[in-house]
CHARMM-style PDB file with segment names, atoms N, HN, CA, C and O in Angstrom:
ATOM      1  N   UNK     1       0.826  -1.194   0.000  1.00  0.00      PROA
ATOM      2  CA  UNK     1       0.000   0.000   0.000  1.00  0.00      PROA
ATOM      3  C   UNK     1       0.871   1.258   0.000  1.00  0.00      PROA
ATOM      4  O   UNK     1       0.651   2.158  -0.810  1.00  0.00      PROA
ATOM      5  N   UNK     2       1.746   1.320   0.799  1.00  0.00      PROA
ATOM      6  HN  UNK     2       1.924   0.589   1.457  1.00  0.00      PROA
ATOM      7  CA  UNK     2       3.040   2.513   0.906  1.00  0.00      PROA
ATOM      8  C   UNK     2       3.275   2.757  -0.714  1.00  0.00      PROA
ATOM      9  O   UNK     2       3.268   3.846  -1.290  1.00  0.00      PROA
ATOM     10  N   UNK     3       3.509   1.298  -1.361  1.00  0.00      PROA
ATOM     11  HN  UNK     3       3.515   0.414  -0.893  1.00  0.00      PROA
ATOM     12  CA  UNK     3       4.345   2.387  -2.460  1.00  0.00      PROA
ATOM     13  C   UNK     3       3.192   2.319  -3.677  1.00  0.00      PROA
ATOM     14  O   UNK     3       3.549   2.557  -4.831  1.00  0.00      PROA
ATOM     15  N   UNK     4       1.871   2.005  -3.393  1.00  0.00      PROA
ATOM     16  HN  UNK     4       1.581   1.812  -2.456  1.00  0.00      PROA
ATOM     17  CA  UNK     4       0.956   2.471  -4.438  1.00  0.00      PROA
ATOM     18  C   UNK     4       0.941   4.744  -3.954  1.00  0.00      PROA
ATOM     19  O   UNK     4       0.896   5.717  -4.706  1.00  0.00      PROA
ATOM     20  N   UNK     5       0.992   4.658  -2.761  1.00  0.00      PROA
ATOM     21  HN  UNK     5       1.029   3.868  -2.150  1.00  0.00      PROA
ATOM     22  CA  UNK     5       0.328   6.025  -2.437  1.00  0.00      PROA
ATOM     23  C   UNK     5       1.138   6.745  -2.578  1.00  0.00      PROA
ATOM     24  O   UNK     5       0.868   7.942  -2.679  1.00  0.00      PROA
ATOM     25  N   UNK     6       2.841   6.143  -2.656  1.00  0.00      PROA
ATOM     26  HN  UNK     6       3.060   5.171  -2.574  1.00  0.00      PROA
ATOM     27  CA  UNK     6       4.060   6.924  -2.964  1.00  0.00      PROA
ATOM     28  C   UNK     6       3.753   6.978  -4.326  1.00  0.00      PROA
ATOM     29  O   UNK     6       3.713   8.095  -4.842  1.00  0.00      PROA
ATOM     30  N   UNK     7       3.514   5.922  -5.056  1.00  0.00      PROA
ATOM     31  HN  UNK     7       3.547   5.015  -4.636  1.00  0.00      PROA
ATOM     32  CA  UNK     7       3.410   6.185  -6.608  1.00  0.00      PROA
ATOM     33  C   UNK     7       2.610   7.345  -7.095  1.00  0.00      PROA
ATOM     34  O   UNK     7       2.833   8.088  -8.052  1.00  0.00      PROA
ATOM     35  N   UNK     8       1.402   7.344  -6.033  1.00  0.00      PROA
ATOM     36  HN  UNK     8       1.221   6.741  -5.256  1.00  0.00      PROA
ATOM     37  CA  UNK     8       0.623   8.221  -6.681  1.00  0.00      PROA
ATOM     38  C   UNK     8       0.899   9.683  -6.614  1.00  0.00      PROA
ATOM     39  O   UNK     8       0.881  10.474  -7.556  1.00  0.00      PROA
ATOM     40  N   UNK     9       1.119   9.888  -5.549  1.00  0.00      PROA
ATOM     41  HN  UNK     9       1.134   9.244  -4.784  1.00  0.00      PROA
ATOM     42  CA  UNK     9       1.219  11.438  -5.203  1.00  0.00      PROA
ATOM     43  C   UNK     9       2.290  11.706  -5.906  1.00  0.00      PROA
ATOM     44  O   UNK     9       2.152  12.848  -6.345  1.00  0.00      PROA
ATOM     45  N   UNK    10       3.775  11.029  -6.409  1.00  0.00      PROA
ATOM     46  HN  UNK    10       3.887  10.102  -6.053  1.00  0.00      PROA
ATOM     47  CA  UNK    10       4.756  11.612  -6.618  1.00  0.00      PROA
ATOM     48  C   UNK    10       4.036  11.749  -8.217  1.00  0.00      PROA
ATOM     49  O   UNK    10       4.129  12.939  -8.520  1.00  0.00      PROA
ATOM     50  N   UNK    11       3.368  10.985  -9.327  1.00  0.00      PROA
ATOM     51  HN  UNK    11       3.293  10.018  -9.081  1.00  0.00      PROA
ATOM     52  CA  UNK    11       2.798  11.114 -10.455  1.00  0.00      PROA
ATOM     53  C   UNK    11       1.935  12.356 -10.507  1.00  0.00      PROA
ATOM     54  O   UNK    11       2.100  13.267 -11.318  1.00  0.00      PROA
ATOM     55  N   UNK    12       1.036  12.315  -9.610  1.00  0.00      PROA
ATOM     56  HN  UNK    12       0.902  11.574  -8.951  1.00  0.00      PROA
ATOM     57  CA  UNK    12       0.514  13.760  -9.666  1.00  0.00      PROA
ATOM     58  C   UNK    12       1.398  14.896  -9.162  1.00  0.00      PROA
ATOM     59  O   UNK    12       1.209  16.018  -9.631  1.00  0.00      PROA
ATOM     60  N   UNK    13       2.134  14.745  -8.452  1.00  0.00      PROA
ATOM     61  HN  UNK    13       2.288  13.833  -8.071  1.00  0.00      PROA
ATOM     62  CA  UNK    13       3.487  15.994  -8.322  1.00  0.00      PROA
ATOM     63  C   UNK    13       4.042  16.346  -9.913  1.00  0.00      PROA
ATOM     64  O   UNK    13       4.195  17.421 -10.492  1.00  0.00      PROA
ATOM     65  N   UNK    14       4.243  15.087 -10.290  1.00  0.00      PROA
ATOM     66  HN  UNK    14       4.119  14.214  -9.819  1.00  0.00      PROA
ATOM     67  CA  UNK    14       4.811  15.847 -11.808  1.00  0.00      PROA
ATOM     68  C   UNK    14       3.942  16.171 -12.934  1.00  0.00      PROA
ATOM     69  O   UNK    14       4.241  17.044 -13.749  1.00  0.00      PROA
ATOM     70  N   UNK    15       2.621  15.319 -13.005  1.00  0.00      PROA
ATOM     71  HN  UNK    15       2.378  14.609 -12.343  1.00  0.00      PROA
ATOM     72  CA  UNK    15       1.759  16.116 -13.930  1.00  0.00      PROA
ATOM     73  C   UNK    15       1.532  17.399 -13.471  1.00  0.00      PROA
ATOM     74  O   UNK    15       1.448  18.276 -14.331  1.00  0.00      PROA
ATOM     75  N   UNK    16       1.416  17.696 -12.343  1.00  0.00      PROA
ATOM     76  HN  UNK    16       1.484  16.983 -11.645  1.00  0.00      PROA
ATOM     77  CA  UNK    16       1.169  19.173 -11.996  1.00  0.00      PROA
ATOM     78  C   UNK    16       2.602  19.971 -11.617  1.00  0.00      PROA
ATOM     79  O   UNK    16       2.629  20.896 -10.805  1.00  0.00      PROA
ATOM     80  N   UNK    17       3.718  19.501 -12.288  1.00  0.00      PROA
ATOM     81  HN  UNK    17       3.695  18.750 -12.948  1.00  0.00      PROA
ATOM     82  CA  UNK    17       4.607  20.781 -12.637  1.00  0.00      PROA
ATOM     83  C   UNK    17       5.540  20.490 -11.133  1.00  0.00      PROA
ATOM     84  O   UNK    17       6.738  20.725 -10.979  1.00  0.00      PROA
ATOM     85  N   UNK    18       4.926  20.119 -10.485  1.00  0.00      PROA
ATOM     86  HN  UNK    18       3.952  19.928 -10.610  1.00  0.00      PROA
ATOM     87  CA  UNK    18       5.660  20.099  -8.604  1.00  0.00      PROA
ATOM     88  C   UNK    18       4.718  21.125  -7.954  1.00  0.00      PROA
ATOM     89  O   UNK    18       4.882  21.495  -6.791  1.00  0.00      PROA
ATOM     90  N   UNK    19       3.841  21.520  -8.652  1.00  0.00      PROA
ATOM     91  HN  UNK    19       3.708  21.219  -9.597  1.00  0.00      PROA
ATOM     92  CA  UNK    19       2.970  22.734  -7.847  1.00  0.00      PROA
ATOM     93  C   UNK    19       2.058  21.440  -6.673  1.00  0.00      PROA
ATOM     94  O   UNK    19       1.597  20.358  -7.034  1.00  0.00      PROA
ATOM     95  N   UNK    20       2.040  21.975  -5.387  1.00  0.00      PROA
ATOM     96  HN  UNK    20       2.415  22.855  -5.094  1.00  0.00      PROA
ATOM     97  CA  UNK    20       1.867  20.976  -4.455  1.00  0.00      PROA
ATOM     98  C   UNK    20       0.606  21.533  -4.229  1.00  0.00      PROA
ATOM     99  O   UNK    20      -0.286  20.812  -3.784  1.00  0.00      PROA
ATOM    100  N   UNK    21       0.399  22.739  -4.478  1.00  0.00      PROA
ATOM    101  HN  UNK    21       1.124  23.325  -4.840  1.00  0.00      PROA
ATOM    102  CA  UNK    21      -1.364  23.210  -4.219  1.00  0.00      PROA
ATOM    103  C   UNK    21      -2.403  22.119  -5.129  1.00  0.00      PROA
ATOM    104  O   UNK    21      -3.257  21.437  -4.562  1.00  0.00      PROA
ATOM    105  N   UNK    22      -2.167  22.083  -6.649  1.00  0.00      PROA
ATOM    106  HN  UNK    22      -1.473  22.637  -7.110  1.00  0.00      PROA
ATOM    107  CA  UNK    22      -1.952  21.757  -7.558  1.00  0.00      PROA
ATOM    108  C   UNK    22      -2.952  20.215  -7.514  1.00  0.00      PROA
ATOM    109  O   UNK    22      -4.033  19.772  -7.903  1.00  0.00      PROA
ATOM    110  N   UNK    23      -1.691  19.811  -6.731  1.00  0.00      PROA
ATOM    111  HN  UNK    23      -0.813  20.171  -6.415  1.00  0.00      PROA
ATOM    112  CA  UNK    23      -1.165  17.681  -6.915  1.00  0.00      PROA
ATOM    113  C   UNK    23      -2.671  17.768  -5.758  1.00  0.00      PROA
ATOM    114  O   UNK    23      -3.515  16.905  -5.998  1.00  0.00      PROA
ATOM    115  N   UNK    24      -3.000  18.766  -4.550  1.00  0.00      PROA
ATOM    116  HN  UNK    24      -2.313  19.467  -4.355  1.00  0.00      PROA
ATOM    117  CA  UNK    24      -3.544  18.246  -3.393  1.00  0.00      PROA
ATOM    118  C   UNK    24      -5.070  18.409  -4.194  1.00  0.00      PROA
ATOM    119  O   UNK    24      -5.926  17.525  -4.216  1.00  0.00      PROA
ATOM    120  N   UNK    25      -5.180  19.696  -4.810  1.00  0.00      PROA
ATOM    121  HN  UNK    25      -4.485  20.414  -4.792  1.00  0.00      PROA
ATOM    122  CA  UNK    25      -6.069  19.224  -5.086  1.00  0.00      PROA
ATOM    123  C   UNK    25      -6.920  18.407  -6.029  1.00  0.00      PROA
ATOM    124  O   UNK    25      -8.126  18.165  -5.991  1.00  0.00      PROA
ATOM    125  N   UNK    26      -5.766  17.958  -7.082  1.00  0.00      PROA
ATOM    126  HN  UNK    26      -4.786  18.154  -7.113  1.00  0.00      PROA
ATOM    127  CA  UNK    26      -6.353  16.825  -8.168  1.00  0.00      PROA
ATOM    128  C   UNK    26      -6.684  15.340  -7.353  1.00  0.00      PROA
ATOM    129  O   UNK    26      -7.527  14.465  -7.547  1.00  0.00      PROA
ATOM    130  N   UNK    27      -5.397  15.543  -6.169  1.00  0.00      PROA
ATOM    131  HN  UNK    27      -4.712  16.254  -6.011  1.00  0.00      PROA
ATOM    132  CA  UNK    27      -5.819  14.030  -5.390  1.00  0.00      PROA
ATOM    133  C   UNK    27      -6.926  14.290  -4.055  1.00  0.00      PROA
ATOM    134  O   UNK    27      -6.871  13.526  -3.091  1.00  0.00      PROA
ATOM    135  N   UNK    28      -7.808  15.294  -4.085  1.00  0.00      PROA
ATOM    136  HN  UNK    28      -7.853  15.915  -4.868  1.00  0.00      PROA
ATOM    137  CA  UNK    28      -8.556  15.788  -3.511  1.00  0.00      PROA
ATOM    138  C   UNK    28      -8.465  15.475  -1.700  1.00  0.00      PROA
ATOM    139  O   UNK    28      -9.176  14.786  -0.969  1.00  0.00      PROA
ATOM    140  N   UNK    29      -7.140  16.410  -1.398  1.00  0.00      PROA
ATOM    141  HN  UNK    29      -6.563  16.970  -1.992  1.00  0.00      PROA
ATOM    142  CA  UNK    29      -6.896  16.284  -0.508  1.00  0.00      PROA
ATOM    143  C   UNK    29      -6.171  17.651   0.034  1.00  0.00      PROA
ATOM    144  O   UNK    29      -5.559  18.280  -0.830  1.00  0.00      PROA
ATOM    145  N   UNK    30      -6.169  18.303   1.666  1.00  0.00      PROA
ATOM    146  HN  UNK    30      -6.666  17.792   2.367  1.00  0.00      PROA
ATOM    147  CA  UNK    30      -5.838  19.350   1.196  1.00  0.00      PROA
ATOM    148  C   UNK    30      -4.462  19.821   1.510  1.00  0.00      PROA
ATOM    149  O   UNK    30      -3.827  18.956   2.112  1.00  0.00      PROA
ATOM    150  N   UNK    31      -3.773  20.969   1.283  1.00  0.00      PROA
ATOM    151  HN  UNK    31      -4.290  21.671   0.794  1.00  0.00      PROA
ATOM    152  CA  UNK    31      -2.604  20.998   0.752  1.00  0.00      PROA
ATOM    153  C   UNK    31      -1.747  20.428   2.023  1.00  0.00      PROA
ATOM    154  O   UNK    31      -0.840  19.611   1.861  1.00  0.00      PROA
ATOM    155  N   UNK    32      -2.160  20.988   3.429  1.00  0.00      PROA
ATOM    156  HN  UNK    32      -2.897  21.652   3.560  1.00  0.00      PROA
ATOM    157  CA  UNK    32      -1.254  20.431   4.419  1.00  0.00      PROA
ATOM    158  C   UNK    32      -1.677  18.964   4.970  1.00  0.00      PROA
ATOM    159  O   UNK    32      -1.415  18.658   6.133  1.00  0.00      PROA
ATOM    160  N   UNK    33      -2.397  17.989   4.015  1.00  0.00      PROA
ATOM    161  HN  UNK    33      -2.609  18.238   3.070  1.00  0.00      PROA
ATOM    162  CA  UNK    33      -2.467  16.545   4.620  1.00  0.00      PROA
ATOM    163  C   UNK    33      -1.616  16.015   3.327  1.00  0.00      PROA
ATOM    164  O   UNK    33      -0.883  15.047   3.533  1.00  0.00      PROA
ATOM    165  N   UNK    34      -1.653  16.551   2.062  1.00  0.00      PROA
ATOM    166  HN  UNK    34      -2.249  17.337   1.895  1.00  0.00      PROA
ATOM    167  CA  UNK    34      -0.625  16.436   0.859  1.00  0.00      PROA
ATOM    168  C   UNK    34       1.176  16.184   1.698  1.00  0.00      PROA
ATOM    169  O   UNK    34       1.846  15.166   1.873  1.00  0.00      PROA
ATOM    170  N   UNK    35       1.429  17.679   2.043  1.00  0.00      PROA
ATOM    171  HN  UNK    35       0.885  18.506   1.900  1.00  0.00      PROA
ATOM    172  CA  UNK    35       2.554  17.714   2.380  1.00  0.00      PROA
ATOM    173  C   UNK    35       2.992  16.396   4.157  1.00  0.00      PROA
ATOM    174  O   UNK    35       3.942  15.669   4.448  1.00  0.00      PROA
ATOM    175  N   UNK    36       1.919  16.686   4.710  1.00  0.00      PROA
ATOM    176  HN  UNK    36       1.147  17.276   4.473  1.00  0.00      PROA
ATOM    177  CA  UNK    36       1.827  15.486   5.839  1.00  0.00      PROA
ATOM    178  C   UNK    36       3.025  14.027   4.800  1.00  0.00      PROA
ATOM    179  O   UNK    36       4.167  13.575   4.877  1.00  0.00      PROA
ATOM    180  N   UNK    37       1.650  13.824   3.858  1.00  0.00      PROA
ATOM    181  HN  UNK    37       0.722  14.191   3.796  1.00  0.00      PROA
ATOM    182  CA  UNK    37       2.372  12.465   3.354  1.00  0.00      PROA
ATOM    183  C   UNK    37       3.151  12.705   2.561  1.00  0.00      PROA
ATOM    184  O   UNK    37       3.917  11.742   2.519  1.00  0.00      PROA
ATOM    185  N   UNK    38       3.458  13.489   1.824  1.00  0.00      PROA
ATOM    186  HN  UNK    38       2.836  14.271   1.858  1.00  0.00      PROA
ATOM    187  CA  UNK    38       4.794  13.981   1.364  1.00  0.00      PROA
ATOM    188  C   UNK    38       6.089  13.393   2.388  1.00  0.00      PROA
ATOM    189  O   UNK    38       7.074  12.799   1.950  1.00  0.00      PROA
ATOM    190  N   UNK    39       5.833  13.712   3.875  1.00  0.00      PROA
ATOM    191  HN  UNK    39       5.033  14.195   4.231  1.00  0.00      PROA
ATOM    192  CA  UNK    39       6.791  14.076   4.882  1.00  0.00      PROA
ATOM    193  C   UNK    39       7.088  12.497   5.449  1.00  0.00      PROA
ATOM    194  O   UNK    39       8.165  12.001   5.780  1.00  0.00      PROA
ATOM    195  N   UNK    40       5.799  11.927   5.439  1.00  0.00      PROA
ATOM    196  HN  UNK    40       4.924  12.330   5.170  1.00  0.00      PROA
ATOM    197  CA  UNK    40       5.721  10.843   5.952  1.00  0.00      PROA
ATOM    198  C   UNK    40       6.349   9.990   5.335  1.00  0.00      PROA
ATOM    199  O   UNK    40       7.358   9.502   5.843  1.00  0.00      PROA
ATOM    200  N   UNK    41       5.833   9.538   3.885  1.00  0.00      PROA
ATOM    201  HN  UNK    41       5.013   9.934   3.473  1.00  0.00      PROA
ATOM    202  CA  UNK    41       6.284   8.603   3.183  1.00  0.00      PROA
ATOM    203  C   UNK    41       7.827   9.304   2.644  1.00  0.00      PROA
ATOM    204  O   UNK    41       8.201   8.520   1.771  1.00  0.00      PROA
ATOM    205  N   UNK    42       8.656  10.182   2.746  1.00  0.00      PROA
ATOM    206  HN  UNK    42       8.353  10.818   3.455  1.00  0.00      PROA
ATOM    207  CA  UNK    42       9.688  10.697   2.313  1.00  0.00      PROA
ATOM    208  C   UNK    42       9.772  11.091   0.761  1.00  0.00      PROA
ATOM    209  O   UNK    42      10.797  11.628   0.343  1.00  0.00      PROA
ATOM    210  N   UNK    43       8.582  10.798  -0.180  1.00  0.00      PROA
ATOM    211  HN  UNK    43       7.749  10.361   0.159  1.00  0.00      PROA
ATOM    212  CA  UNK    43       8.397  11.813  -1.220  1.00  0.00      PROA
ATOM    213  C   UNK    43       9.098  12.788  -1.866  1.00  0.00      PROA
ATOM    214  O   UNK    43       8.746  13.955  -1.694  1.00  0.00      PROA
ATOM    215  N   UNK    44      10.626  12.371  -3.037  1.00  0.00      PROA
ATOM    216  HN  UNK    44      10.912  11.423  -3.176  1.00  0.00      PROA
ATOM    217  CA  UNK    44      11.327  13.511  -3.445  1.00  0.00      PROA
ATOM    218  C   UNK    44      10.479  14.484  -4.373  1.00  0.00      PROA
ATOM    219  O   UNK    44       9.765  14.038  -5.271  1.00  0.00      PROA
ATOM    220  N   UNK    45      10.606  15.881  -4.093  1.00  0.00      PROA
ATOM    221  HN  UNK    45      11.186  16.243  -3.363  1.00  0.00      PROA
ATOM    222  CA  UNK    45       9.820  16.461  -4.771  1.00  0.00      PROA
ATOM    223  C   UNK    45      10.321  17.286  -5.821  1.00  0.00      PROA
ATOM    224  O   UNK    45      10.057  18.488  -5.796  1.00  0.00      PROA
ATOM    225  N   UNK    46      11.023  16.791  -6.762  1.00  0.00      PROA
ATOM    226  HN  UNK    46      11.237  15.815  -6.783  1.00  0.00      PROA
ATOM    227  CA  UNK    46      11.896  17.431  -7.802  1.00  0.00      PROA
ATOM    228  C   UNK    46      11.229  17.920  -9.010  1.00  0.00      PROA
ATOM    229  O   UNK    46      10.262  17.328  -9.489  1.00  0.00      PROA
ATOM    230  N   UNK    47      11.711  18.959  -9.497  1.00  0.00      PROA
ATOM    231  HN  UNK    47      12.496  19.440  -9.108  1.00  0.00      PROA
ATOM    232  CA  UNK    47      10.882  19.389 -11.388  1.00  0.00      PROA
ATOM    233  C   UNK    47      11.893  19.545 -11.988  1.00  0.00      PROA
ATOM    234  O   UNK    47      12.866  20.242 -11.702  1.00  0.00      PROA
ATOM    235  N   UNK    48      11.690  18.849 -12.916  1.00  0.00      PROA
ATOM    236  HN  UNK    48      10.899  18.283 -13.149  1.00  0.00      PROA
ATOM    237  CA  UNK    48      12.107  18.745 -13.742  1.00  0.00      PROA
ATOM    238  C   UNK    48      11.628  19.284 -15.406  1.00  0.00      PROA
ATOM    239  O   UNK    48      10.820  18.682 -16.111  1.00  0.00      PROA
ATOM    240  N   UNK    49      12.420  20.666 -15.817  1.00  0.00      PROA
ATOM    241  HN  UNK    49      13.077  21.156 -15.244  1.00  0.00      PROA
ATOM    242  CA  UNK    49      11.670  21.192 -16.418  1.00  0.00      PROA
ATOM    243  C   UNK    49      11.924  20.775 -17.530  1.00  0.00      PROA
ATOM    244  O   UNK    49      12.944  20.092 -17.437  1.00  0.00      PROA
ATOM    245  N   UNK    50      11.479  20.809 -18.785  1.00  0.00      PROA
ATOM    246  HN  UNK    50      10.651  21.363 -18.861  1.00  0.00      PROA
ATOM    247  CA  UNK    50      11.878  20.392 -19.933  1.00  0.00      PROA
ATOM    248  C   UNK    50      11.781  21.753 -21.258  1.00  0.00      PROA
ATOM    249  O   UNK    50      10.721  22.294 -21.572  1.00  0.00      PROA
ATOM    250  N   UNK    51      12.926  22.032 -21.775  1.00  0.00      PROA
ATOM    251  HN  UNK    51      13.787  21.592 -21.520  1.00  0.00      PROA
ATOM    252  CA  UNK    51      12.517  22.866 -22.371  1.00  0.00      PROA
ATOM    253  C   UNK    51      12.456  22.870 -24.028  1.00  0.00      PROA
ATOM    254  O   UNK    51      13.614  22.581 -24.332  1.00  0.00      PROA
ATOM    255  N   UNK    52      11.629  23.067 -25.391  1.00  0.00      PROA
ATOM    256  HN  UNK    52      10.689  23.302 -25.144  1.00  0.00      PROA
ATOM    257  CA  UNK    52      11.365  22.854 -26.171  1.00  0.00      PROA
ATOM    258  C   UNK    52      12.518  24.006 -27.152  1.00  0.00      PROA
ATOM    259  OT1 UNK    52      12.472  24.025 -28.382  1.00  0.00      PROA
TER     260      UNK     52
END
């Protein structure tokens, strides 16, 4: 279960850019229970920008 919820949040961290307002609320949760499990599960929160 740990690393489905790690999977998830860190996937929505990067569809949404690393914007953490963003990720909490596509995974409809709010921003300081986001960062909670961010903290908890140890969650790197890197962007990686790509430029065209």
């Amino acid at each position: 279960m740990r690393s489905a919820i790690c999977i998830l949040i860190s996937e929505t961290l990067r569809i949404s850019g690393g914007n953490r307002s963003r990720a909490a609320r596509m995974l409809g949760l709010s921003r300081p229970t986001l960062h909670a499990k961010i903290d908890k599960y140890g969650i790197k929160c890197e962007v990686t920008v790509i430029k065209e």
